[in-house]
N, C-alpha and C positions, 0 to 999 in steps of 0.2 A: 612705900607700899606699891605691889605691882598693880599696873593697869588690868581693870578686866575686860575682856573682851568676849562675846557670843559671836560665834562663828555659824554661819546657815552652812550647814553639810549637806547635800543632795544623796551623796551617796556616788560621785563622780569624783575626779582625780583634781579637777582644780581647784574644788573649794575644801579636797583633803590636803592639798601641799598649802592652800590659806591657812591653813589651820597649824599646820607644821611649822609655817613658818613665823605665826606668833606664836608659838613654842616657843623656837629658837628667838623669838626676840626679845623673852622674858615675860610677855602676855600671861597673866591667870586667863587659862582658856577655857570657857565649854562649849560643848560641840551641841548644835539641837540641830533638827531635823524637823519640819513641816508634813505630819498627817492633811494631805488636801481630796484623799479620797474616803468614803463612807462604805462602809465593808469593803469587798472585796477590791484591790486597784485595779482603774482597769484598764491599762495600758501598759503591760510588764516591758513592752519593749523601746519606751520611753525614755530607758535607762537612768530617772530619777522619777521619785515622787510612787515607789511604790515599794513591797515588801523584801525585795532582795537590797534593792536598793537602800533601805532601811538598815539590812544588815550590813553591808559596807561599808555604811558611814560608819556603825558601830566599831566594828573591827578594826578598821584606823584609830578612830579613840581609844580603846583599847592598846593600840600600839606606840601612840602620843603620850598614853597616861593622863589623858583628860577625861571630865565625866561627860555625859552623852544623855541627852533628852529627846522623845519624840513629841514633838506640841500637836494638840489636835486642833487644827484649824480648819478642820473640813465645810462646817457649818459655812464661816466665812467665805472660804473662796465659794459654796458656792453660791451662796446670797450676793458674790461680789462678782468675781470674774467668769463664772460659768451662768449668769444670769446676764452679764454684759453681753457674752458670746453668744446668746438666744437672740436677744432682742437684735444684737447686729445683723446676723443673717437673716431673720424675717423681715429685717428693713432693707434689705438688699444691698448691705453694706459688707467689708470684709474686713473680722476684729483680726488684731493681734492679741492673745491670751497673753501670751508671754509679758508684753508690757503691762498688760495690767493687773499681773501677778504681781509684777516687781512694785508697781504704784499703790496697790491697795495690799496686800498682804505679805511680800518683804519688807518694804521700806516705809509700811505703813501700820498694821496691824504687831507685825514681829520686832519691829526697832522699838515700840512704844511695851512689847515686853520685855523685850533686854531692858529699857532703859527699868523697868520696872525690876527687873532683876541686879539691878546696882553695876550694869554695864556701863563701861564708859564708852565702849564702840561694838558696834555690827560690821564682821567682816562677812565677802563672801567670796567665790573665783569667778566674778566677772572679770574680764578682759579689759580693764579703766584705768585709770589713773585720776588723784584727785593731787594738786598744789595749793599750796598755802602763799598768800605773799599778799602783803598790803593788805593786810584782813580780810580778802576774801579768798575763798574756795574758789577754785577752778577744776573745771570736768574733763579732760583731757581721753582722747585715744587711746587703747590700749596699744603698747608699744608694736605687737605683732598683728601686722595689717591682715591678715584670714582670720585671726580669733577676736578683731575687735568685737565690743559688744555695750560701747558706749549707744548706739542707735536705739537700748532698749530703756536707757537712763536719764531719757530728757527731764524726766516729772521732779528728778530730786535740785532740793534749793537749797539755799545755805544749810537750814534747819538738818536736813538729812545730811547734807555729807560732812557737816563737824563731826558728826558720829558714825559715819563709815569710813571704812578700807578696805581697800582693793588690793589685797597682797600679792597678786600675779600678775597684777597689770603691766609693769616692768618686766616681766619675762615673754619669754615666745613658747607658744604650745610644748615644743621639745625641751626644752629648759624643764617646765613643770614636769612634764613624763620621767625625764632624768630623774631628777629628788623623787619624787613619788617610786621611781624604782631603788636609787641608793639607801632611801628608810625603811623598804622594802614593806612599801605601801600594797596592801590589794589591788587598789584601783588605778595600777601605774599602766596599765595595757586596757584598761575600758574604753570602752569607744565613746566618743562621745553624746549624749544624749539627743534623739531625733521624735518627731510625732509630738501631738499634741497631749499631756499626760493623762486626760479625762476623756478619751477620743477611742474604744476598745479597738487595739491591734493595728488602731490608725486609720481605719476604714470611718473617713468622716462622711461618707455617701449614708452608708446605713446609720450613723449618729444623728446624722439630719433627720432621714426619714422618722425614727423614732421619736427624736426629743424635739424638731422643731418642725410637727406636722406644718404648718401653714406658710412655711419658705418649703415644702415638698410639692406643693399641687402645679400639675404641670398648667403651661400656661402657652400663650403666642410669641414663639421666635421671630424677631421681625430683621429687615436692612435698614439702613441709613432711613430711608424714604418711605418708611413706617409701612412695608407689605409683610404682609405675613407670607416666613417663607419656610415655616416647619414649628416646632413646636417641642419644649424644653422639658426639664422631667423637677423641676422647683427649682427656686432663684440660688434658695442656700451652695447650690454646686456649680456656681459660677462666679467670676470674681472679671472685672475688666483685665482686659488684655489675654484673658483665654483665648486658647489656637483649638487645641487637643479638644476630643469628647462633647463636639455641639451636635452630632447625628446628623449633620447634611454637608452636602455635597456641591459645592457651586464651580466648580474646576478652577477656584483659585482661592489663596490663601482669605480667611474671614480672623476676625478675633472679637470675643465681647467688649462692646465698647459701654453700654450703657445697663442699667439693673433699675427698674420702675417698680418697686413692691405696691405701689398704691394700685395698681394694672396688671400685673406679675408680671408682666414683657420682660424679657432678655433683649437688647438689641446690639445688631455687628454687623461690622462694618470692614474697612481694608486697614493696611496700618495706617494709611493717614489719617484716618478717622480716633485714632489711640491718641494723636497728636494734643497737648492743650498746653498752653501760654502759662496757667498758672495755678495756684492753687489757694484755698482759703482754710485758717486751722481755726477748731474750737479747742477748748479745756488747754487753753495754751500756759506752759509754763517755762520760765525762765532759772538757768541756774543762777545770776545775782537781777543787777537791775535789767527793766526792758528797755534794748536797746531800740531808737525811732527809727519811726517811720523815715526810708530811704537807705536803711544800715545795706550794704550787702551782703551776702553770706552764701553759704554753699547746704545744698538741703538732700538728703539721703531719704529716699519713701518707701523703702524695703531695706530689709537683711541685707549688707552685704553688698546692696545694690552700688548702682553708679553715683556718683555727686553730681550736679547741680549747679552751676555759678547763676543765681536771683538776686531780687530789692525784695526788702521787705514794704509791705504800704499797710496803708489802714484798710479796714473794712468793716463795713455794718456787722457782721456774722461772726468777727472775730479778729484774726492777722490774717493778712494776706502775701499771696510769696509770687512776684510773678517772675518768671523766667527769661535768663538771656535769652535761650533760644527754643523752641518746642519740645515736651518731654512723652512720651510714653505711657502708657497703661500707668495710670496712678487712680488706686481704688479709693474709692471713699472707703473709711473706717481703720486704714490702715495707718502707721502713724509718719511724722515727716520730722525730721532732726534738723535741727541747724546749727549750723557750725560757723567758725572763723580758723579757719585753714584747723587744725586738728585739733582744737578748742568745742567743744558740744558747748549752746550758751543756752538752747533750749528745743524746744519741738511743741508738737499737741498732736489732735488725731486730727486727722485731713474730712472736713466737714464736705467740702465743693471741691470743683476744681472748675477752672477756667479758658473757654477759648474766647479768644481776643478778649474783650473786659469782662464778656456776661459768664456769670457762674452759671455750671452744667450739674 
């Protein structure tokens, strides 16, 4: 009997060639798709998670010969992630949606309906790789270093990735665009999806203003040395390590260093002040066991961003990650990956961060 597998279609080119390619692997496939907006989407140029986008995935299915489902799970995301995204910014924190789409309502909510639909796996087209060896799962990089997108997949543990596949993780972006054009897929030339999908036209300045009055009330821009030296227009539009859009003028470089919602204060400083030793993670998860206190590893705190060579230590608040050598604009809220050389073994969301021992 063939395996079934539910494929999460966006309505994009890599999770149309996942799907293609368990086809071709003998997969009983269906294709669904995730309703996360309520009436109207409202982000059309998000390039997934709304009505055109809807019909693309179709018309791939369509051209697989699989059947095709939209799930509404709008309720969800936003009692889950679009309620995370509130609370962050009026705490003066900076969320990543995206992972905690993937946590609470891909690999959370939709793997528990596949399985309820007699799935034996959840594929999608992230950018990963998952090995098997010695009975456990292993998280791996996707093999093309610009598309990886293991940094958004710290939260899944054994339980999840027995039942997912990453069937593009082995290819490199052009690889997929290729097949997506030889099947003579739709969405071989779509670009790939950008903006936050709940966020209208991307303008997250007026999403603030609207849906999270109390990160919009303007408040005291201060320096280092706690002077007021102008004044901000709400926390929500700022995020540490900001350069761009502070409205003053000191005749030399400033960047957000610091975000106080209990005070609304913005505070910046020069880049040395971006500078900190280390970091502390809550809602920490591991893909098997937790490795101790002293493990080394290498830690990614953005997209895309730089790596890291740190020790892991304990810490009251959670793990702690301190640094070989001083790092950069690292926000609280956003999330922090750790790896062993291209191995993802876990992450959490960045609670603190630390110069010299005291968390900031």
């Amino acid at each position: 009997m063939r395996k079934k597998a539910v494929v999460a279609m966006s309505g994009g080119v890599d999770s149309s060639v996942a799907a293609a390619l368990l086809v071709e692997q003998g997969y009983d496939v269906t294709g669904v798709m995730l309703k996360l907006w309520r009436g109207e989407a409202a982000n059309n140029d998000s390039g997934c998670c709304n009505i055109g986008a809807a019909d693309d995935a179709r018309r791939v299915a369509d051209v697989l010969g699989i059947p095709f489902y939209v799930l509404n799970f709008a309720d969800h995301f936003e009692d889950t992630v679009v309620r995370d995204f509130h609370a962050d910014y009026a705490a003066g924190r900076t969320p990543n949606p995206c992972v905690r789409c993937n946590q609470w309502v891909k690999f959370g909510a939709l793997l528990e309906r596949a399985e309820m639909l007699g799935a034996d796996v959840l594929a999608t087209g992230h950018y990963a790789r998952v090995v098997q060896g010695a009975g456990v799962y292993r998280l791996l990089r996707g093999l093309d270093p610009h598309k990886d997108q293991s940094y958004v997949l710290w939260m899944l543990s054994q339980r999840e990735l027995a039942k997912t596949l990453f069937p593009v993780g082995d290819m490199h972006k052009s690889e997929t665009r290729a097949i997506a054009e030889q099947l003579g897929l739709r969405t071989a030339t779509k670009p790939d999806s950008q903006e936050i999908c709940f966020v209208r036209n991307g303008d997250l300045a007026s999403y603030v203003s609207e849906k999270i009055p109390e990160a919009s009330r303007p408040g005291p821009l201060v320096d280092a040395a706690g002077t007021r030296i102008g004044q901000h227009h709400g926390i929500a539009r700022y995020t540490v390590g900001q350069r761009k859009g502070l409205g003053i003028a000191l005749g030399h470089p400033v960047f957000v260093t610091h975000i106080d919602s209990s005070t609304n204060t913005v505070t910046v400083g020069d880049r040395r002040d971006l500078e900190v030793t280390g970091l502390v993670l809550a809602e920490v998860s591991f893909v098997a066991s937790a490795p101790p206190a002293g493990t080394r590893v290498l830690v990614q705190h953005r997209a895309h961003g730089d790596i890291h060579a740190a020790t892991m230590t304990e810490h009251a608040e959670g793990i702690g990650v301190v640094f070989d050598d001083p790092v950069r604009a690292v926000a609280p809220g956003q999330t922090a990956a750790l790896y062993l050389d291209d191995e993802l073994i876990g992450g959490g969301i960045i609670r603190s961060t630390m110069r010299s021992a005291v968390p900031a």
